[in-house]
DOPASE-632896 format. One record per residue (C-alpha): x, y, z; residue number from 1. Coordinates in steps of 0.05 Angstrom, whole numbers, plus 5000, padded with zeros to 4 digits. Each point is the difference from the previous one (the first is absolute). Layout:
> X:Y:Z:NUM
...
END
This chain:
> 0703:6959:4842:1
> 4994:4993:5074:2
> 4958:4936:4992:3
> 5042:4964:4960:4
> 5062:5015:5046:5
> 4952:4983:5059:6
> 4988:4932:4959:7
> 5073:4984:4986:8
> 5017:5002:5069:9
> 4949:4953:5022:10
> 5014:4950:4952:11
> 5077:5007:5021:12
> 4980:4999:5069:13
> 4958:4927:4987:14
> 5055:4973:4965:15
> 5044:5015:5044:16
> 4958:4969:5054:17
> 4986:4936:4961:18
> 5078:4995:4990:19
> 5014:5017:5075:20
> 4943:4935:5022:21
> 5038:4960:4940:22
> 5069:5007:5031:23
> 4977:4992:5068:24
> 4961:4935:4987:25
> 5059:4976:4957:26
> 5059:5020:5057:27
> 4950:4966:5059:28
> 5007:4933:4979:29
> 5057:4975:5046:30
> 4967:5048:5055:31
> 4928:4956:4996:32
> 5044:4938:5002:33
> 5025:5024:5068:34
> 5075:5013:4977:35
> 5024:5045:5026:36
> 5029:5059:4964:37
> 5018:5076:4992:38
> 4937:5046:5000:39
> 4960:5005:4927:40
> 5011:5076:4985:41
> 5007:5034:4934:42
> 5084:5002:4991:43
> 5001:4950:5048:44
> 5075:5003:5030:45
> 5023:5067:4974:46
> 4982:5049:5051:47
> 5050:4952:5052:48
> 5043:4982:4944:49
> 5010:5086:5004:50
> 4996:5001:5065:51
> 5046:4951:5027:52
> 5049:4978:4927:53
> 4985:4940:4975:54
> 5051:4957:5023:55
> 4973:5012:5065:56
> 4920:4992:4983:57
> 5020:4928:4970:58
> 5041:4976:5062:59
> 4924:5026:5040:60
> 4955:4967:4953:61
> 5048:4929:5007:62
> 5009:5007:5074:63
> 4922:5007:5007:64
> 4965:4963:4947:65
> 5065:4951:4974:66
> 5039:4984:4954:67
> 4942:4999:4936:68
> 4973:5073:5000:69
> 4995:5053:4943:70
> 4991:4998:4929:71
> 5046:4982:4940:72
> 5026:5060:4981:73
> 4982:5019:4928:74
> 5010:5053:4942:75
> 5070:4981:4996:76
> 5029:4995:4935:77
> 5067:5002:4957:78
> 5062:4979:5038:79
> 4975:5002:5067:80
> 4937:4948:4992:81
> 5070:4945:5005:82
> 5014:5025:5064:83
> 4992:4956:5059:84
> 4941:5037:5037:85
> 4959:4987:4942:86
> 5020:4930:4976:87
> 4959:4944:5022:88
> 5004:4919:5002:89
> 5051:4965:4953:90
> 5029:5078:4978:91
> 5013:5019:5067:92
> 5029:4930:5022:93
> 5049:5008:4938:94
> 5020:5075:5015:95
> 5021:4991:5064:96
> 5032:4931:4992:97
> 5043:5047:4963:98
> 4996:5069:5037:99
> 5015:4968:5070:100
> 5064:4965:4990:101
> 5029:5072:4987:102
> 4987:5029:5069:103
> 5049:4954:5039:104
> 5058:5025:5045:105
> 5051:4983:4950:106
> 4964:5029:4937:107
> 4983:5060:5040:108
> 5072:5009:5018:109
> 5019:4989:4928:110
> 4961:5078:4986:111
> 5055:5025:5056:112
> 5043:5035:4949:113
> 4948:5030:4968:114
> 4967:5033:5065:115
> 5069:5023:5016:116
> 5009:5035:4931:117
> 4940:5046:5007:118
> 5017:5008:5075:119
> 5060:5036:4983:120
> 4969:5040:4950:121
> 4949:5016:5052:122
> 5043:5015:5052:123
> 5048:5049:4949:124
> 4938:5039:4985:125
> 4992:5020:5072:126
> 5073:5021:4997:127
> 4997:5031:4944:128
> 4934:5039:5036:129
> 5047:5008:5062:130
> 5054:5034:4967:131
> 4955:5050:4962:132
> 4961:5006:5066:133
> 4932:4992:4956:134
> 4934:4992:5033:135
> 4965:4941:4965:136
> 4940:4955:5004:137
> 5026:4936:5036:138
> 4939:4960:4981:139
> 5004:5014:4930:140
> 5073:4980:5007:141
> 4995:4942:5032:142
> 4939:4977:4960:143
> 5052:5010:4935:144
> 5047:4952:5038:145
> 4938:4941:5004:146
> 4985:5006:4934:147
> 5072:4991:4978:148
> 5014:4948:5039:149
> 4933:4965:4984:150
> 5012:5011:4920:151
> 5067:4972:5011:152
> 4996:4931:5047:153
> 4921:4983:4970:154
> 5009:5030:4919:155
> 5070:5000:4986:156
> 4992:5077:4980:157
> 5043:5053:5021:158
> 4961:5049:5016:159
> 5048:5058:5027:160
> 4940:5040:5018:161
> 5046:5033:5061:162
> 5050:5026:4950:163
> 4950:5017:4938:164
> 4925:5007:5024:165
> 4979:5026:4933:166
> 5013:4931:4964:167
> 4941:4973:4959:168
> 5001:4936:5032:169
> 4998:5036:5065:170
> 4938:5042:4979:171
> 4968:4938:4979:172
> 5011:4958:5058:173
> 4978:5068:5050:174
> 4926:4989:4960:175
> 4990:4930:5032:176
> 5002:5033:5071:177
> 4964:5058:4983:178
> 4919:4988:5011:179
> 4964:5042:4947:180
> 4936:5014:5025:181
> 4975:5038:4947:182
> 4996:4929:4974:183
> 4929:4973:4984:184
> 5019:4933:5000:185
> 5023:5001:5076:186
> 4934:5024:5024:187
> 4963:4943:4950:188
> 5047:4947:5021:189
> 4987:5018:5086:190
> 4925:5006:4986:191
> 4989:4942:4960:192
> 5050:4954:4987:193
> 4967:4954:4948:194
> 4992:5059:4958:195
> 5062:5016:5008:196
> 5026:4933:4980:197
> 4958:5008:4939:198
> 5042:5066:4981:199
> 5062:4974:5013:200
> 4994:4943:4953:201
> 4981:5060:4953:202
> 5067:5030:5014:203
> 4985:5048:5051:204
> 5053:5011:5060:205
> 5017:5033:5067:206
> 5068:5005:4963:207
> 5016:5039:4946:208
> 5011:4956:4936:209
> 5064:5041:4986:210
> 5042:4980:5060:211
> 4976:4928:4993:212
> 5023:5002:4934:213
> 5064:5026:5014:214
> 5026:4967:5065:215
> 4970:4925:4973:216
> 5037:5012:4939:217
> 5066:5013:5041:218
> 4986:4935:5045:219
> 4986:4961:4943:220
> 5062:5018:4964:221
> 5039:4984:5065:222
> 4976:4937:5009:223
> 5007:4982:4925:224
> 5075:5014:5012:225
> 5007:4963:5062:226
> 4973:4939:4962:227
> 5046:4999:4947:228
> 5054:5007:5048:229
> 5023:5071:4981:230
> 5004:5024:5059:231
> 4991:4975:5078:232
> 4994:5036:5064:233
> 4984:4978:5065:234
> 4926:5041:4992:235
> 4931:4968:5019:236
> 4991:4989:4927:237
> 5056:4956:4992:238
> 4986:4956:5056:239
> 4923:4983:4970:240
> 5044:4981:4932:241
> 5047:4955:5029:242
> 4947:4965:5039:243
> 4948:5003:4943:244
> 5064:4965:4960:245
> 5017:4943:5054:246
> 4935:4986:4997:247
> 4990:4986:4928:248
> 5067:4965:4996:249
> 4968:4954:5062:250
> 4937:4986:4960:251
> 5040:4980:4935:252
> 5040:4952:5045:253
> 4945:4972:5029:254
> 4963:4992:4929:255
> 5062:4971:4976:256
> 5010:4949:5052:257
> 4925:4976:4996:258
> 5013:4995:4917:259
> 5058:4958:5013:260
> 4958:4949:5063:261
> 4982:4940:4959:262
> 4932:5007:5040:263
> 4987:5062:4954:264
> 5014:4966:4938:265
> 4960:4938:5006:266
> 5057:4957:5007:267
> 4998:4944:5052:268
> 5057:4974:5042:269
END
């Protein structure tokens, strides 16, 4: 019995050396070409990326090695492989011809009104606190106040998680910023991330399924109104319509007006 154990462990110990040369010959290449780069270690960035946060670590790695460094990032699946940190070429270039119009001073200003609604909500919950003379958890609070106002001016969704934090919506929403890290998949996806592109294509997620589920169904079911003109608010979501909109009314005038140019038609003058 001992044997055999002894045996196991010594082939997992050669194939775990094999692997280890195998990813270090693979990760060396720009390093033998002289580029320089971030050191070849096993979880490469993470340790700093803990350290330090990883907003931080990038700004390092882009003030020291420029602006190309890093890896695309990968396992990311479901609604969240359209986001624009994932996106590449033409996909990105379209996204963001559309996402960046909406950040301007005026369309910003536009979301005033709804900041100011869950400001006074906010700001009646500490008075209501005040007058009871209640000891509470002023993060916790004020986190409840970001993801209201957040749900409102991006999603159009009222989330009223100041006045009514047991809401399903609420509890579902609370999931996406809660790391579960009894989560196999995390640990798979930080070790090796083309397996864990591999299982995400398989349907496995950092996310649970059920609060994807939910929430995408509730954004989709906003949007679907916004488009057929049921309802409008001055939200994120509305913005990205009304641009999306101008811009397919400016194609069809443009294909119109090249259908009608007797240069289009074969016509001579």
């Amino acid at each position: 019995m001992t044997g055999s154990v002894t045996t196991a462990l010594l082939i997992a110990l050669v194939i775990t050396v094999i692997y280890y040369l195998y990813w270090l010959r693979k990760n060396n290449i720009f390093h033998r070409l002289g580029i320089p780069g971030p050191a070849r270690i096993p979880l490469g960035e993470l340790f700093h990326v803990i350290q330090k946060g990883a907003r931080i670590n990038d700004v390092d790695l882009i003030r020291k090695y420029g602006k190309v460094v890093g890896r695309t990032i990968e396992g990311i699946t479901g609604p969240f492989e359209h986001g624009l940190p994932v996106l590449k070429d033409e996909q990105w270039k379209n996204a963001r011809s559309i996402v960046s119009p909406t950040f301007s001073s005026a369309k910003l200003k536009a979301m005033y009104t709804l900041m100011n609604e869950t400001s006074d909500m906010y700001r009646d919950r500490l008075l209501e606190y005040a007058d009871k003379q209640e000891i509470f958890n002023i993060n916790e609070l004020s986190g409840k106040y970001t993801l209201d106002t957040i749900s409102s001016c991006l999603f159009g969704i009222e989330t009223n998680s100041l006045k009514n934090e047991n809401a399903t919506l609420i509890k579902h929403l609370k999931k996406f910023f809660t790391i579960d890290f009894t989560n196999i998949f995390l640990y798979i996806l930080v070790i090796s991330p083309r397996l864990g592109c591999y299982l995400a294509k398989k349907g496995y997620s950092i996310f649970p399924s059920d609060a994807i589920n939910y929430v995408s169904n509730i954004v989709n079911h906003v949007i679907s109104r916004r488009r057929q003109h049921l309802e409008r608010r001055n939200d994120f979501i509305q913005m990205m319509i009304d641009h999306e909109e101008a811009v397919k009314d400016e194609e069809g005038m443009t294909e119109q007006t090249e259908t009608k140019d007797p240069r289009h038609n074969g016509e001579h003058l």
